[in-house]
C-alpha positions, 0 to 999 in steps of 0.5 A: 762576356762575363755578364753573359757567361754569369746568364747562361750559367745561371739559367742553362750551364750550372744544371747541366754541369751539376747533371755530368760532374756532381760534387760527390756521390751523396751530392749526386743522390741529394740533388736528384731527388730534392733538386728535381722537386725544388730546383729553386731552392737556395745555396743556403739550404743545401748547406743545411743539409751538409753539401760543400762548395768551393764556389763564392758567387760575385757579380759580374756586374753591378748593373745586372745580376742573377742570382745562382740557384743551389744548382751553382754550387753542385758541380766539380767544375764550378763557374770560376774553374777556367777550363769550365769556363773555356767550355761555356765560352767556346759553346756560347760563341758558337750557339750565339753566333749561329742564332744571330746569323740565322737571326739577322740573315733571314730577317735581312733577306725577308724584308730587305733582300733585292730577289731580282739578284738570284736572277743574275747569271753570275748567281749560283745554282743552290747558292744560299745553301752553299751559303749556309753550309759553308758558314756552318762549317766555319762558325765552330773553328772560328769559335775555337779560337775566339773562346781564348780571347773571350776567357781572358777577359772573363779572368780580368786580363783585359780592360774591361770596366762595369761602373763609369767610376771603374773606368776613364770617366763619363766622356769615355762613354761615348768616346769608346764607340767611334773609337772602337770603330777607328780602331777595327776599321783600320786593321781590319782594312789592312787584314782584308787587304792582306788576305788577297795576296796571292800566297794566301789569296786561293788557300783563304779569301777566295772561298768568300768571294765565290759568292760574286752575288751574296746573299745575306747568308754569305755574310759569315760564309768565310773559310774559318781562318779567313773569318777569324783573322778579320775579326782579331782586331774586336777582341784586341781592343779590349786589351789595349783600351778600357771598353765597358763591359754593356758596350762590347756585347753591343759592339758585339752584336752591332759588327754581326748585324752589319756584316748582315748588312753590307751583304744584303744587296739594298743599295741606299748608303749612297754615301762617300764616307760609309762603306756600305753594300754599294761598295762591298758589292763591287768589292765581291765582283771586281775584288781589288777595290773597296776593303774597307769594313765601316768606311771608305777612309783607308781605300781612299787613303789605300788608293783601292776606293771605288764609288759605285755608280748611280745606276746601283741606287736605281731601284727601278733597274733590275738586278737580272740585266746586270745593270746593278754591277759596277762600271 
């Protein structure tokens, strides 16, 4: 998250945090009348003109960087004081969560999206608006609490590498995909698993499975303890096995987009190993099979696997006949 923190900074937060905690009144004034009109202008010129800073820019990757402009150096709080950097996290997971839900979910339920679903009588009255709000609820208390774990691996308590000279080797690579995705489905099974025991079942998960037909939208559309809690095991990993840096902000975006996914009603993974939205769309419905996230391994080995029917991967039947519900 560094390299994305380094990004928003560069072009958005250093502004805005120079604009509400200015280093100095004389700074104040310097950097509203020549900032507005050279906001460009180099670190090395406002040394010239006699402004401190107690920030040294690094890098946070040596594949990509952005170079700070003056407005970096213009702060009280700058970029490596933690409680900024807490700040810019916790906004970060939340704006970019919510674009990329809007993002995928809209663009899933455009092209992909069986309509003959809102059809079906067990479909709500307005319920991708519920959808939506219920997630928009969420997604800032989720965020509170993934912001931590984010902030740490920033401050270099994880182990997280940038070069294949920083980390295990070239064959690492490849290897901490399937890896990373062993590892979140395992605990994430058993996570989901938990959540439906019923001294937490009514309180935590039940608000998800209100939506007994989902839409894209209720892909995120989680009590935000329910939510959080399945998505610990992502941001563990980083702490107990070397992951680079690239590939968690693409693991990152990869487990929202499949989230999208498996909620999107198209049933073509007619596959007994993937866990696809066959399978989740018997879970929302029946509830005590298939809880797995990326494949049915521990279901099976869980005794809690249910192969969905053909009749869900008959394009041809109508979702309104309910012939697409599980036998």
């Amino acid at each position: 998250m560094d390299v994305v923190l380094e990004l928003f900074d560069t072009f958005l937060l250093d502004r805005l945090y120079a604009s509400a905690f200015p280093i100095s009144p004389s700074a104040a004034v310097y950097h509203a009348l020549d900032l507005a009109q050279s906001p460009n202008r180099t670190w090395s010129g406002l040394q010239e003109a006699g402004v401190e800073s107690m920030y040294k820019y690094q890098p946070a990757s040596s594949y990509l960087s952005f170079q700070p402009s003056a407005w970096a150096h213009m702060s009280q709080w700058p970029r490596d004081n933690p409680w900024r950097q807490l700040l810019s996290l916790y906004m970060i997971t939340w704006i970019f969560g919510v674009v990329i839900y809007f993002v995928c979910a809209t663009a899933s339920y455009v092209f992909i999206f069986d309509k003959t679903t809102t059809n079906h009588p067990k479909y709500l009255k307005n319920q991708i608006s519920l959808e939506i709000k219920q997630t928009m609820v969420s997604m800032p208390m989720m965020a509170i609490f993934t912001a931590p774990f984010f902030l740490a691996e920033v401050r270099g308590y994880s182990k997280m590498y940038d070069t294949t000279a920083d980390g295990p080797g070239m064959w690492y690579n490849f290897f901490q995909f399937p890896l990373f995705l062993c590892f979140t489905d395992f605990f994430i099974y058993w996570i989901h698993r938990g959540l439906h025991h019923p001294m937490v079942y009514k309180r935590l998960h039940k608000p998800h499975h209100k939506w007994i037909m989902p839409t894209p939208f209720a892909s995120h559309a989680f009590h935000w303890l329910d939510g959080y809690a399945q998505s610990v095991p992502y941001h563990v990993f980083p702490f107990i096995f070397p992951l680079q840096k690239f590939a968690y902000v693409a693991l990152f975006m990869f487990i929202n987009i499949w989230t999208v996914l498996i909620h999107d009603g198209e049933y073509v993974a007619n596959n007994p190993i993937i866990n696809g939205a066959a399978c989740h769309s018997i879970h929302h419905e029946k509830f005590e099979w298939n809880y797995g996230q990326f494949t049915t391994l521990w279901d099976r080995v869980g005794g809690s696997y249910r192969k969905p029917p053909q009749s869900m991967f008959e394009r041809s039947t109508p979702a309104a006949n309910g012939k697409k519900k599980p036998e």
